[in-house]
Each structure stands twice: as C-alpha cells, then as structure tokens.
N, C-alpha and C positions, 0 to 999 in steps of 0.2 A: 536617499530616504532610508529610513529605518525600515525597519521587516514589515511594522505594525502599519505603518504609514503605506507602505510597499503595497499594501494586499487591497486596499481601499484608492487613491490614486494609482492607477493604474492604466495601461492602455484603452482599456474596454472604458474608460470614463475622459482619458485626453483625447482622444479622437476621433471622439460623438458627433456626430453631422450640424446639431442646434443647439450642443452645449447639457442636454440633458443630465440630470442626477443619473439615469439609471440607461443603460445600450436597449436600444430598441431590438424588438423579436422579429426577426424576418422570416417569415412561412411561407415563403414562394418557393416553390422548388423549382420554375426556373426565369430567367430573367431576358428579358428584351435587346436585343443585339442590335448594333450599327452596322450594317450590310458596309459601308466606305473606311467604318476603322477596323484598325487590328483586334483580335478578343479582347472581349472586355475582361472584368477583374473580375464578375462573376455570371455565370453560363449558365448551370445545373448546381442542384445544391449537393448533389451524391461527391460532386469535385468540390466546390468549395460553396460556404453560405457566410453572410457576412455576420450572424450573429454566432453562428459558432466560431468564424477565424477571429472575432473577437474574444473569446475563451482562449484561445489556440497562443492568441498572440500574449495573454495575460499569465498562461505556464511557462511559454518560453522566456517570459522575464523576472517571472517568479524561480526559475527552475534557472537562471543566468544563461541560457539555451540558446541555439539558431535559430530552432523552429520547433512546434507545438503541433498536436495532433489529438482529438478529439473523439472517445470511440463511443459505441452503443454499450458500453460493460468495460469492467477492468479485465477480462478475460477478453474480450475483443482486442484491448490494444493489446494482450500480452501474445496472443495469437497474431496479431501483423508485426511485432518487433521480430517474434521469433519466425516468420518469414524472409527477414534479410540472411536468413541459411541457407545452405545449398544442401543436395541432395549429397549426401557422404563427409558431410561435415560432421566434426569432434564438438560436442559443448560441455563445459562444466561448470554444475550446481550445486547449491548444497542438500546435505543430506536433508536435512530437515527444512525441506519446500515445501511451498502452502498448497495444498491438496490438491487444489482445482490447474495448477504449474506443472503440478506431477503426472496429472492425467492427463492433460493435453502432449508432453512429451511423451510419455507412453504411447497414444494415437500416431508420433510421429514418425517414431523412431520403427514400428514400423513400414507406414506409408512410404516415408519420406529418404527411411535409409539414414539415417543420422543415429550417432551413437552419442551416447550420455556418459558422465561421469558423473556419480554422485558423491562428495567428498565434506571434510569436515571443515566449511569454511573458512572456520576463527586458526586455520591453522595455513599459515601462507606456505609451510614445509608440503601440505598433503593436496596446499593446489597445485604444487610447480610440480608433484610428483604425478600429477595425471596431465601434462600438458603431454600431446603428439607432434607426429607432423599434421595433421588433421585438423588440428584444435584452432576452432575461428573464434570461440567467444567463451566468456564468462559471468555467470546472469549471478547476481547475488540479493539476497533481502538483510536488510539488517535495520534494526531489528529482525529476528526469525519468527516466525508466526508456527507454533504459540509458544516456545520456551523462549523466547526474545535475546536469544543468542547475538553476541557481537560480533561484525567479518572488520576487517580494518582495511577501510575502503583505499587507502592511501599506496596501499602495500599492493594489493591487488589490482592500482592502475602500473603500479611499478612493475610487478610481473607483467602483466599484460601488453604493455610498452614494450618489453624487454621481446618477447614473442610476436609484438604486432598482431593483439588479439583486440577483437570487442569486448568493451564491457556495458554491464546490462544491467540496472539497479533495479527492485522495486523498493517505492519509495513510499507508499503506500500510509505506513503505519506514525513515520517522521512529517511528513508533508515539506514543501519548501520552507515553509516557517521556522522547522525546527531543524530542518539536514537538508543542503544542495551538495547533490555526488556529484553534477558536471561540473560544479567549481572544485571538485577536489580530483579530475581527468576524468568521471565516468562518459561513456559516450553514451549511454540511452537512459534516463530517468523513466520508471513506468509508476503510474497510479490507478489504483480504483477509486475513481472520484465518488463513488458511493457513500466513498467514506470520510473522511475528516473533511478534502474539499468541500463536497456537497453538505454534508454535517448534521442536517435534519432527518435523515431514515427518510427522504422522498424523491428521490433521483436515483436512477442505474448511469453509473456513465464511467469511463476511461480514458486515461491522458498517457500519453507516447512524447517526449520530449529529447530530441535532438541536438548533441551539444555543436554539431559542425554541420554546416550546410550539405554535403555529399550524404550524409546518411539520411537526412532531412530529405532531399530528393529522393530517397529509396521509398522511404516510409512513405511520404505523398504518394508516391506511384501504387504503395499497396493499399492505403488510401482509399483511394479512387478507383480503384478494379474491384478490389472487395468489397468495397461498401457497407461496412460497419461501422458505421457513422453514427454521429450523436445529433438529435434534431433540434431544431435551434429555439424550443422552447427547456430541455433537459439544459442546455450550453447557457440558456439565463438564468436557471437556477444555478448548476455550478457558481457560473459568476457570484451569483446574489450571494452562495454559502461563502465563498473567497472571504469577501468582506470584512464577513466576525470569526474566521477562522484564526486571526491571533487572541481574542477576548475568548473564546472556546476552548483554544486548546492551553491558555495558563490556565486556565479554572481549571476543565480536567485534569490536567496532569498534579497540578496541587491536590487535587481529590484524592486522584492515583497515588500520589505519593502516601497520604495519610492513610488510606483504607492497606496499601500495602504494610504500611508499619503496623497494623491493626493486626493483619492475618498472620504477617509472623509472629506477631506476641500469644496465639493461641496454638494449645494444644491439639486441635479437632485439624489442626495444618501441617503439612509434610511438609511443605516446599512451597516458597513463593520464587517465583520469574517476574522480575522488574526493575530494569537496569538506573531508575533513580538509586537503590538500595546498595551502599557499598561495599555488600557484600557478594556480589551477583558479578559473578565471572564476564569480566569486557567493562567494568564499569568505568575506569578509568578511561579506556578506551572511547567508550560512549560519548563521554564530557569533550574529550577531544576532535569530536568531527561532528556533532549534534549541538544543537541550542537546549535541551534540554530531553527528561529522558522521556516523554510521550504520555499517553494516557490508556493506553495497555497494559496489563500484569496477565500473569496465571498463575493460580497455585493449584498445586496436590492435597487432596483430604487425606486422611489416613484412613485405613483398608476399614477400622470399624463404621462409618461413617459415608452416610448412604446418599450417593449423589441428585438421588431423586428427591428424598426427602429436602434436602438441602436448599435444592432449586425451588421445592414446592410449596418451601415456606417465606421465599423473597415475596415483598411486598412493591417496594418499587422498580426494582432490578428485573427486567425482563430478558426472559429465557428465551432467547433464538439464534440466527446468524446474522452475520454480519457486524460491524463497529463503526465506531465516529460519528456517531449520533450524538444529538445532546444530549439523550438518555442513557444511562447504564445499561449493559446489554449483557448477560453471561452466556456464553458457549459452549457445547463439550464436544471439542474437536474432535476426539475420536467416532461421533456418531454425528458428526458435521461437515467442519472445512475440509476433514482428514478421512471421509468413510472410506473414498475410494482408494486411500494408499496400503497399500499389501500391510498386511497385522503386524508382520513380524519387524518391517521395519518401522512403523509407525510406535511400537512397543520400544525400539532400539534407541531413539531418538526423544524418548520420555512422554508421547504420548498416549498414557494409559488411558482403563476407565476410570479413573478418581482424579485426571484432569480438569478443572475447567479455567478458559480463558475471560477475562474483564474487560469488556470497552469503559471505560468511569465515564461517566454523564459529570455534565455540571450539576444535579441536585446539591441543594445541601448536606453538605460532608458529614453534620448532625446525623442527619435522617440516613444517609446511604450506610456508614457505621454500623446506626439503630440497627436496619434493614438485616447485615449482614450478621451482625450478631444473635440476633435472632434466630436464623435461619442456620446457625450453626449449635446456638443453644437446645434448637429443637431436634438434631442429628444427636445432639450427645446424649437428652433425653431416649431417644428408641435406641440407642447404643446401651441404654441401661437397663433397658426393658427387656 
C-alpha cells in the first residue's frame, strides 16, 4: 500500500472482531482469567489493553517496526526510551534539543550518573569526535525543534554500527508519513502523538517504537513497571487522528511552504527556518530521507519589531504551545518549549527573543497570509511610531 492508503487500512481496522469501520474502546482495566489455561493476551490493562495494543500495533507498521508502545505524553515515552540506559552510561545529543529532552537529561545525569554530550548534530566529524568507551546511544531530532536543522540519519546509523551504539530518533515533527528512521537502521522511533498523529489539539499522548524485538522486550518491561501509559479512550483518538494524518499534513506543509516564501520576501524578517526552502542548510539532505519537508517553520523578526505586538495582532494564528493541530499555532520558544534551557546556550543555538516557531494549520492559505501580513504591517506601524 501507499503511505496514504497505509495510515487508513490498517491493523487497528484488519483485525476488528465484527468487521467494524472503527476498533472498539475497551475500558476495562482488568479482564477475566481461565484458571485451566495459560495467561491470557490480556490481564490488567497497566500491562497490556487491547484498544491501545491496537494503536501500538498501527506505529509499528507505520514506523516499519517490531513493536509499538503507547505513552501518557511524548515526554512519558521519551523518559521510558531513555531508561534502557544504565547508570554511568555516555549519550550523545544535539545541541539544539527540544527543552523538555534537555531537562529531563539534566534531572538524570545527576540522579542517574550518566554523562551527556551535546554536539552539533548536522556534523558526523563532531559526533564521532565525542564517542567514549561509555557511549551507549545516540538520540537525534531532525528536523530540530525550533531552527529545524538537518542530522543525516543515514550516516549516524553508520557511525553508530561502527561503535555498536543505540540510536534514538524523535520523529515527532516528520511523522511516519513523511520520514521512517527504522527503515533507514534507527533503532527507536519516538513521537508526541500530541501532535501531528493526534492532529486536532485534543489528545496528550506518546509513541516509543522498536525497530527489533529485544529492545522491544526492554521497552514493554518499562512499560509495565512504570506505568505511563495511554488510556484506551486517548489510543482511539490517536487512531481516529492516523486516518487524515496524510490529507493534513499535504495541506499544511503546502501552507508552510507558501507562508514561508511570504516571510522571506518581507523586510520586518531576519531569518526564516524551513527546510522546503532551498536555501536552508540540510535541504538537500532533507529531500533525501523525508517525503516532504513538514508543516513547521520559524523565523526571526528584526530587533525593531516587537514580538508582542506581532503576536497580538494575529487574528487566526493562535499564540501558545505545542503543534500539529489543524490550526496554526505560533510559539516563542524561548519563553516556552525552551524556558528551562540555560540562556546562554539557548542564545548559541539561535534561540533569541525575536524567535517565533509556526505549526501551519490547514486554513486557507488566503486568510493565514492575510493574517500574518497584517500582524507584521502593524509591527512596522509602531516601529515608526
């Protein structure tokens, strides 16, 4: 099947009990036992529930995977992936990781005794130059969140092979739609299904996907001891968002693309981030392991040009956190995704205060345009004032 085709026939629909259009919601937490057989396939639903292993089983075939894992948040799963570390284990990330990644390493490192490396991903010279004897794994985002920097996933299985290291993608911002790293050797896919999976701004949820069985048994074990789990009414919307998650994300990213051609052709803009544009460093790169380049940008305002005003004059573009909603959603990392990462290297890494990041909504591209022109005409108005 095709991708489009892929996201709608699927597990969670071929292997329905009475054929149903849509997987039944199972809200039992726990299920009735045969005293004369062996356990059954579901116990307790903290271990397993069959409306969410139906989510479970639909990432790991979306994501070309062993096995699928289902969390309460994308920081839930990114907190059980980064559990298969030991206590005095080496990891290396990039510099420019998404805030809420940053802080939980920071918590671990030193709980847990694990050292960090933070390096400049898009450069395969400055990862091999912090591998140890120590060094178990390699977590990479790419896109980067928010300059949407390029790592070249291909190269970093090849190091990583060479050292017999993990690697650990967040996949977050591409979804399987657009980018599978375990088809290109990553071993752990991670998502915030908040976002483009789930795609309506009304689900928290996280996906952990396992390209080989053995890790896959790790993961389930953390799984089910931790219990940050996702409940099998959140695992049927996932599913439901799946669906039109290819009708979504062409429309966005077509938006993304026009509204980015928009922002570089204005003055009141430093800088745009969005690897459709072929001018934006990894581009190439991007085409080559991506179906397409997403529905994320950021650009920089220029220093006269007042972020608040900016934001305070969108009329459809709503100012908060988070992405992958059908709505356009603007950001400003540095007083968001990014508050808790240290100033100095949040400044180093490009993001300032005249930051802001773009999820593109499917509105019409007319109106979001209208929108943002507006909202920058009236910045250049009090700049003259």
């Amino acid at each position: 099947m095709r991708p489009t085709t892929k996201l709608i026939h699927n597990t969670a629909m071929t292997e329905t009990q009475f054929g149903e259009a849509s997987p039944a919601i199972y809200r039992a937490s726990t299920f009735q036992q045969d005293p004369n057989a062996n356990q059954a396939p579901f116990v307790y639903s903290r271990m397993k529930n069959p409306t969410r292993s139906a989510l479970e089983a639909v990432m790991a075939d979306l994501e070309e995977g062993a096995a699928g894992f289902a969390f309460s948040s994308g920081m839930a799963a990114i907190a059980a992936v980064l559990n298969l570390l030991d206590s005095g284990d080496h990891l290396i990330v990039p510099r420019d990781l998404y805030g809420g990644t940053d802080q939980i390493l920071r918590e671990l490192v030193g709980r847990q005794q694990l050292s960090v490396s933070y390096v400049d991903m898009t450069s395969p010279e400055d990862i091999r130059a912090h591998v140890t004897p120590k060094t178990r794994a390699i977590y990479v985002e790419t896109p980067s969140n928010p300059t949407l920097r390029i790592t070249d996933l291909r190269a970093v299985v090849g190091l990583a092979q060479e050292h017999h290291l993990m690697t650990i993608a967040d996949n977050t911002f591409m979804s399987p739609y657009l980018q599978r790293p375990l088809a290109m050797g990553i071993d752990v896919a991670i998502h915030s299904a908040t976002k483009f999976l789930g795609g309506h701004s009304d689900v928290t949820a996280g996906v952990a996907v396992a390209r080989d069985a053995k890790v896959g048994e790790a993961l389930a074990k953390i799984q089910s001891m931790y219990g940050g789990i996702l409940g099998p009414d959140d695992s049927w919307m996932v599913i439901r968002g799946i669906k039109t998650l290819g009708v979504r994300l062409d429309r966005a990213q077509n938006n993304a693309h026009a509204l980015a051609q928009f922002l570089a052709g204005r003055e009141e803009v430093a800088q745009v981030y969005f690897p459709g544009l072929p001018d934006h460093p990894g581009f190439a790169l991007h085409q080559s392991q991506a179906e397409g380049p997403g529905a994320v940008l950021s650009f920089t305002l220029v220093p006269e040009i007042s972020v608040r005003d900016f934001v305070g004059a969108l009329r459809y573009a709503l100012y908060g956190v988070s992405l992958g909603g059908v709505e356009t959603i603007v950001s400003h990392p540095e007083t968001m995704s990014h508050a808790a990462m240290d100033p100095q290297v949040r400044e180093s890494i490009g993001i300032t205060s005249q930051l802001l990041r773009v999820s593109v909504g499917i509105e019409d591209i007319e109106d979001l345009v209208a929108d943002f022109q507006n909202a920058l005409d009236q910045g250049r108005r009090h700049r003259v004032l």
